[in-house]
SERO-4910 file (N, C-alpha, C, O; in steps of 0.05 Angstrom, whole numbers):
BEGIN
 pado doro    nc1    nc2    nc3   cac1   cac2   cac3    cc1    cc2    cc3    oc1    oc2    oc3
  Unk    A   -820   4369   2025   -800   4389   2030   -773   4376   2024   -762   4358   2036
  Unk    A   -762   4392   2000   -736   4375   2003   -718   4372   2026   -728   4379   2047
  Unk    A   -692   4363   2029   -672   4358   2047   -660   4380   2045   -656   4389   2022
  Unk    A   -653   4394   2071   -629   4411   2068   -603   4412   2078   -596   4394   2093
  Unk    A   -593   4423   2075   -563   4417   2071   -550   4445   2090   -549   4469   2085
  Unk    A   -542   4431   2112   -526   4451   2135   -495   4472   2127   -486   4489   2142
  Unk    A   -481   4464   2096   -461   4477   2096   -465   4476   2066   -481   4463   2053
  Unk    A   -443   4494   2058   -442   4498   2023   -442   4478   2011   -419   4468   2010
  Unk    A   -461   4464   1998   -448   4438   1978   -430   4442   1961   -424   4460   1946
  Unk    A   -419   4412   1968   -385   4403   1956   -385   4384   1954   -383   4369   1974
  Unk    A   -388   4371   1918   -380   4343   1914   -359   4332   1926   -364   4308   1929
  Unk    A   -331   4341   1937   -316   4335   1955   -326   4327   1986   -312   4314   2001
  Unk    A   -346   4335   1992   -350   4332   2016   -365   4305   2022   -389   4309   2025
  Unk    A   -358   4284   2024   -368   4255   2038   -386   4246   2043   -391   4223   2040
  Unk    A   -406   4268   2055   -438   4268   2066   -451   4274   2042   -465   4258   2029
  Unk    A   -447   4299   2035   -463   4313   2004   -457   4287   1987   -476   4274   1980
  Unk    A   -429   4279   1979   -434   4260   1960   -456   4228   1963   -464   4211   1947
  Unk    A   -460   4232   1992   -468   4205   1995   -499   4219   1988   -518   4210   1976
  Unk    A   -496   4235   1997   -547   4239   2001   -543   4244   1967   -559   4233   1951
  Unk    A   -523   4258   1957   -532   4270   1929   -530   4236   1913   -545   4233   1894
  Unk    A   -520   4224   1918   -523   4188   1895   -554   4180   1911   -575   4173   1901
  Unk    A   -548   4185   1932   -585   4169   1938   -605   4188   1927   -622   4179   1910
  Unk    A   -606   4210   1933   -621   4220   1912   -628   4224   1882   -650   4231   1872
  Unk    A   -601   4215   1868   -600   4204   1848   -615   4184   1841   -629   4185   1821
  Unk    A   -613   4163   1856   -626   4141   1854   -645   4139   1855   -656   4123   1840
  Unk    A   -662   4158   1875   -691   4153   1884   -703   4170   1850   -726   4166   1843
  Unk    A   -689   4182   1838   -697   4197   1818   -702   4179   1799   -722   4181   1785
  Unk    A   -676   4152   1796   -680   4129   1770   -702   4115   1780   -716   4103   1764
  Unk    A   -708   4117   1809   -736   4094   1800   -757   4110   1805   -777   4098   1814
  Unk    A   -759   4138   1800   -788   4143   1803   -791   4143   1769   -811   4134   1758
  Unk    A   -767   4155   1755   -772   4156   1721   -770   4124   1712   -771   4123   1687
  Unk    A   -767   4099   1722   -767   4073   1719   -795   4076   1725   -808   4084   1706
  Unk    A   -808   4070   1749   -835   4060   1762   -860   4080   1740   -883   4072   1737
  Unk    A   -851   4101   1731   -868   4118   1707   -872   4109   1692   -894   4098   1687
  Unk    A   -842   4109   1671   -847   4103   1649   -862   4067   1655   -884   4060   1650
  Unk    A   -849   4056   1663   -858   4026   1666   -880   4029   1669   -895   4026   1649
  Unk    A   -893   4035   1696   -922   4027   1693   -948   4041   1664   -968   4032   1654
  Unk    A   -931   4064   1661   -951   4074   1635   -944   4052   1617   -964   4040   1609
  Unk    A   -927   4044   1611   -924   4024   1597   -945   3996   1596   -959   3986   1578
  Unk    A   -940   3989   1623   -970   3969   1626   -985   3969   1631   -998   3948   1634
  Unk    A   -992   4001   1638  -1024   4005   1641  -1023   4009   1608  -1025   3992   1626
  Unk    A  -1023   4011   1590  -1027   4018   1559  -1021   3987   1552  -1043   3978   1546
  Unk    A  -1006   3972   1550  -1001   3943   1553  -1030   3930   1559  -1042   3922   1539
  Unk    A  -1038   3927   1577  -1072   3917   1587  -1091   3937   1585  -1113   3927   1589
  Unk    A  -1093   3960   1581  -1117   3971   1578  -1114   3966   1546  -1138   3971   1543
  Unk    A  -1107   3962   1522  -1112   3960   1488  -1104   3939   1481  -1101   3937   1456
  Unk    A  -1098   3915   1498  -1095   3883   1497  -1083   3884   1484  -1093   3875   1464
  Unk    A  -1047   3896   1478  -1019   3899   1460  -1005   3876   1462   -996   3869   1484
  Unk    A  -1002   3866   1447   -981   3844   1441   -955   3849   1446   -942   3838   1429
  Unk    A   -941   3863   1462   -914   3876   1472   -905   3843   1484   -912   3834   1505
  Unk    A   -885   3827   1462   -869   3813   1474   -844   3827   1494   -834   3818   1515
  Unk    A   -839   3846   1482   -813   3858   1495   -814   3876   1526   -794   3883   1539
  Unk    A   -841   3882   1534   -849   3889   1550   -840   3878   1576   -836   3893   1595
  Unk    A   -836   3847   1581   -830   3839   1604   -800   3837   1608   -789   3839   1630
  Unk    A   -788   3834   1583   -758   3837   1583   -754   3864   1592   -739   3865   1612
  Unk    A   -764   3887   1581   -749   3911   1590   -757   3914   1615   -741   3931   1623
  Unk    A   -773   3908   1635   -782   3910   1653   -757   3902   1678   -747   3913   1697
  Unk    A   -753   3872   1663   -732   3856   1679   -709   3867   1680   -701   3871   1703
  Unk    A   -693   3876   1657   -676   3902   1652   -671   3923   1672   -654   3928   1689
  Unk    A   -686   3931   1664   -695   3961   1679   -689   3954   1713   -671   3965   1727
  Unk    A   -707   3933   1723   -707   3932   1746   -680   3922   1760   -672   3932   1782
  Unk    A   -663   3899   1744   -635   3895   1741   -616   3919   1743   -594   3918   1755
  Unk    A   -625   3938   1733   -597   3959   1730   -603   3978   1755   -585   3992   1765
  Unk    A   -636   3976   1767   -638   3992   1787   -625   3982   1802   -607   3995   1813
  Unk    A   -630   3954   1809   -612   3934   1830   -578   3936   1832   -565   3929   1851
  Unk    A   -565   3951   1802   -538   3939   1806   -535   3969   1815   -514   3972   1827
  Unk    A   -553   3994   1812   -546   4020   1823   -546   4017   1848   -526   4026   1859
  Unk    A   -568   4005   1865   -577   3999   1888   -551   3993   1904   -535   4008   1917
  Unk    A   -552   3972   1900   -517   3956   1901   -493   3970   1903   -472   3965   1913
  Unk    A   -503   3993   1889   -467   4014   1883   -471   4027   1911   -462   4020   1932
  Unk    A   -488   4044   1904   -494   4065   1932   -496   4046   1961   -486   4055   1982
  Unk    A   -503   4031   1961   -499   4018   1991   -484   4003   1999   -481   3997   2022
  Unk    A   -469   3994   1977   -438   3964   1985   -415   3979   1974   -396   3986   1987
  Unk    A   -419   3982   1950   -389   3990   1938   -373   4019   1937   -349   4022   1942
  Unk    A   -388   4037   1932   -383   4067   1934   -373   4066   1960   -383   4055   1980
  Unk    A   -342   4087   1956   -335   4093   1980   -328   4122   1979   -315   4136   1964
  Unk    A   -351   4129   2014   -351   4150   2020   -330   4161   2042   -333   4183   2053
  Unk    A   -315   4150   2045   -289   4172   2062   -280   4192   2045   -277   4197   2021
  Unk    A   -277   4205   2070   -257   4231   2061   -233   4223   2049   -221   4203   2055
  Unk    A   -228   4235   2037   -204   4222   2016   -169   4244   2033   -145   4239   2034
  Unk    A   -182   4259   2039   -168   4285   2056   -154   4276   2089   -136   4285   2102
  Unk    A   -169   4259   2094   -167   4247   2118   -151   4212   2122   -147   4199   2143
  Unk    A   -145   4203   2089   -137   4184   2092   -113   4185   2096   -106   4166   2111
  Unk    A   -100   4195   2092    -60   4206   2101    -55   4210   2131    -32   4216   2139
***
């Protein structure tokens, strides 16, 4: 069931922006953890010589980490309305 949301969404609004980036996120690694694993289930099930396979992996999982990183340390969610 998705999440719902108690008042009109508004990228202005502090809360909406914060669930709407985590949901974002949870979105990059389900289309990461897809494509990737089809990737190495096809990788080991036809014994592919994919040198590049572990690099993009490392990649991939790197940029999830520096998103990870945004949404929970750096992004800031105050009201911008309330700072004055």
């Amino acid at each position: 069931m998705p999440p719902r949301w108690p008042r009109e969404p508004d990228r202005k609004d502090p809360d909406y922006r914060k669930i709407d980036d985590r949901m974002n996120f949870a979105i990059h690694v389900a289309i990461a953890a897809s494509i990737n694993s089809g990737l190495w289930f096809f990788h080991i099930l036809k014994a592919t010589t994919w040198e590049w396979l572990p690099g993009l992996t490392l990649s991939w999982t790197g940029i999830l980490l520096v998103h990870l990183i945004y949404i929970a340390a750096i992004a800031n969610y105050s009201d911008p309305s309330k700072s004055i």
